[in-house]
C-alpha positions, 0 to 999 in steps of 0.5 A: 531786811531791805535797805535803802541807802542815799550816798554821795560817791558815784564811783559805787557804779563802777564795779570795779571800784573798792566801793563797789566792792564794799557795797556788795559786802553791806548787801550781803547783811540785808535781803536785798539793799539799793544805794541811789548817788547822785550822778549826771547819768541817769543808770542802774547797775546790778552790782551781784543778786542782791546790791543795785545801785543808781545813778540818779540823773541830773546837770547839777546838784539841786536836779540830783537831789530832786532826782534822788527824792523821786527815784527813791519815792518810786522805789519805795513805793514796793512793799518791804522795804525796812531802813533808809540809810543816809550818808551824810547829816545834811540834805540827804538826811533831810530827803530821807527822814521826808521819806522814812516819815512818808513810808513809815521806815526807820532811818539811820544817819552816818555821821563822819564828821562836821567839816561843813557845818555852818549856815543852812547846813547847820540848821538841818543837822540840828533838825534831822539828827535827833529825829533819826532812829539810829545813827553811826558815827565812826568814833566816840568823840562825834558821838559825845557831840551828838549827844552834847551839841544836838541831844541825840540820845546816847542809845541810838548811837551806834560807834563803827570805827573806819575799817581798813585792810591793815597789814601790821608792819614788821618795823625796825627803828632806823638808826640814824648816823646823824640826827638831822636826817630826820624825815617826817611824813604827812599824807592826806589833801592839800585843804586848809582844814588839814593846815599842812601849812603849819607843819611848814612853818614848823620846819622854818623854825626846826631846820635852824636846830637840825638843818637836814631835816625833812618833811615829805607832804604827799598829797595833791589839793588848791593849796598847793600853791599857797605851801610852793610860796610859803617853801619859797620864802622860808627857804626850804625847798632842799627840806620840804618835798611836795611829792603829790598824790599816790596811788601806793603810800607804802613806800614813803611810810617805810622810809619816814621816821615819824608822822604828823597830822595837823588837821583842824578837824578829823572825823576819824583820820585814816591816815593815821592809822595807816601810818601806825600799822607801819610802826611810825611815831604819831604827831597829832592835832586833839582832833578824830582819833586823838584820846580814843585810839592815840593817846598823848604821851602813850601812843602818840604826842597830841597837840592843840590845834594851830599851835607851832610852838608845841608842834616844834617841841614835839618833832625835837623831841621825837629827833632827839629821843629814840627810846620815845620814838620807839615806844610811841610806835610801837604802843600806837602799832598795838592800838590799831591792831584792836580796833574791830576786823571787817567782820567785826565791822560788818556785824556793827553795820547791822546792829545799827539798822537793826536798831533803826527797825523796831522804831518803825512806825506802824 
């Protein structure tokens, strides 16, 4: 089996990098496996005997992805390739269903979310999705709307949950002296679709009951200057910690007693994960891995998006009830632990081409 995979991260020509690594793992499925990203320099790096991966070329992101079309044209043009393999619902996948069609491969398209879908973007994924042969999407909430909003059979979807090196935590319930030292923890990029702003004004109301509480936002992003004012003006700069972006999250997941997410959109939501393996009590938004993984009430407290009122009422409740902060933690330290291990992961990768392949056309 030969692969061609169209990717979005340059870092994959970094050999060094984790992607890097990944790569040369999906490559040892495959007989051989090429990944083209778009890049301003034109190179190819073999990354082990059978993974190369290229650099297409190009000033700007229209001359890279037409550099992408023709490198991958030229590729294919050698005999025995089976697969292309897209990573993103949008102008990638329009490049390689032309391509699959062209040289009568199949296609899969991977499907990590829809934060973008508006306009011509949208238009595209309602064009190329149904046509591919397969498509992995990383939880059973994007594939209800793949079938739902853009009528991709239910059979060609293959479900491949994000993997993670997780190590499963040893975690002891801190015993508070006081229930206003309370620390919450968000981690992810400082983007209105993560809506940390939200969390903030859930603690301007919050510290008016426990006014040692904090909440630890640890990441970096444009709006960041937008939550230093809203801190400003709700008068929280002893309660809110902007602690920026860091390499090593472990730390802060050990000293938290709770975590929050309250994204507008989550394909999956890593962080979440992460900070369950840490034994932490989940507050989340019903977005990514709400109901599948965390389930409200069992495994974590789940509200809808946008909504301050239930996000206050469920950090009190966490404050005031350890037995429920314990529970949701360890139940949410269980889920993770099921979900599928790096072979497992792998073997489903494959699955997912492999169901691509008999649609080939003759």
């Amino acid at each position: 089996m030969r692969i061609l995979s169209l990717g979005l991260d340059k870092s994959v020509l970094d050999r060094s990098s984790a992607l890097a690594g990944r790569v040369i793992e999906y490559g040892g499925l495959a007989d051989q496996y090429f990944i083209i990203v778009p890049s301003a320099k034109k190179e190819t790096i073999e990354l082990s005997e059978k993974v190369k991966a290229h650099g297409s070329g190009g000033n700007n992101k229209l001359a890279q992805l037409i550099k992408i079309y023709f490198l991958a044209k030229k590729l294919l043009r050698q005999p025995g390739f089976d697969v292309i393999t897209v990573q993103d619902q949008y102008f990638l996948a329009l490049i390689g269903l032309r391509l699959a069609k062209k040289f009568k491969l199949g296609l899969e398209i991977q499907v990590h979310g829809f934060e973008k879908l508006h306009g011509l973007r949208s238009q595209i994924a309602k064009y190329v999705l149904p046509r591919a042969q397969s498509l992995r999407c990383v939880s059973q909430r994007l594939k209800k709307q793949l079938i739902s909003d853009f009528g991709v059979a239910a059979e060609k979807i293959t479900v491949v949950p994000i993997h993670s090196k997780l190590t499963i935590n040893n975690y002891q319930l801190r015993i508070k002296e006081s229930k206003n030292n309370f620390v919450f923890l968000t981690v992810g990029r400082l983007v209105p679709v993560k809506n940390i702003g939200l969390q903030i004004e859930a603690l301007a109301e919050l510290t008016k009951h426990y006014p040692k509480t904090e909440l630890w936002i640890v990441g970096q992003g444009p709006e960041r200057k937008n939550y230093e004012l809203r801190i400003t003006n709700y008068e929280l700069a002893k309660n809110v910690k902007l602690l920026g972006w860091k390499g090593d999250v472990d730390s802060f997941y050990n000293q938290a007693d709770a975590f929050v997410l309250t994204s507008n959109f989550e394909g999956w939501g890593m962080a979440v994960v992460e900070a369950a393996s840490f034994g932490l009590p989940i507050i989340m938004t019903d977005v990514g891995i709400a109901g599948e993984v965390i389930k409200n009430g069992e495994s974590g407290l789940i509200i809808p998006l946008g909504d301050k009122k239930k996000l206050v009422e469920v950090m009190i409740k966490l404050i005031e009830n350890a037995r429920l902060r314990a529970s949701l933690a360890e139940s949410a330290k269980l889920a993770v632990k099921q979900l599928p291990n790096k072979e497992q992961t792998l073997n489903l990768y494959k699955a997912s081409w492999q169901k691509a392949m008999p649609l080939k056309r003759d």
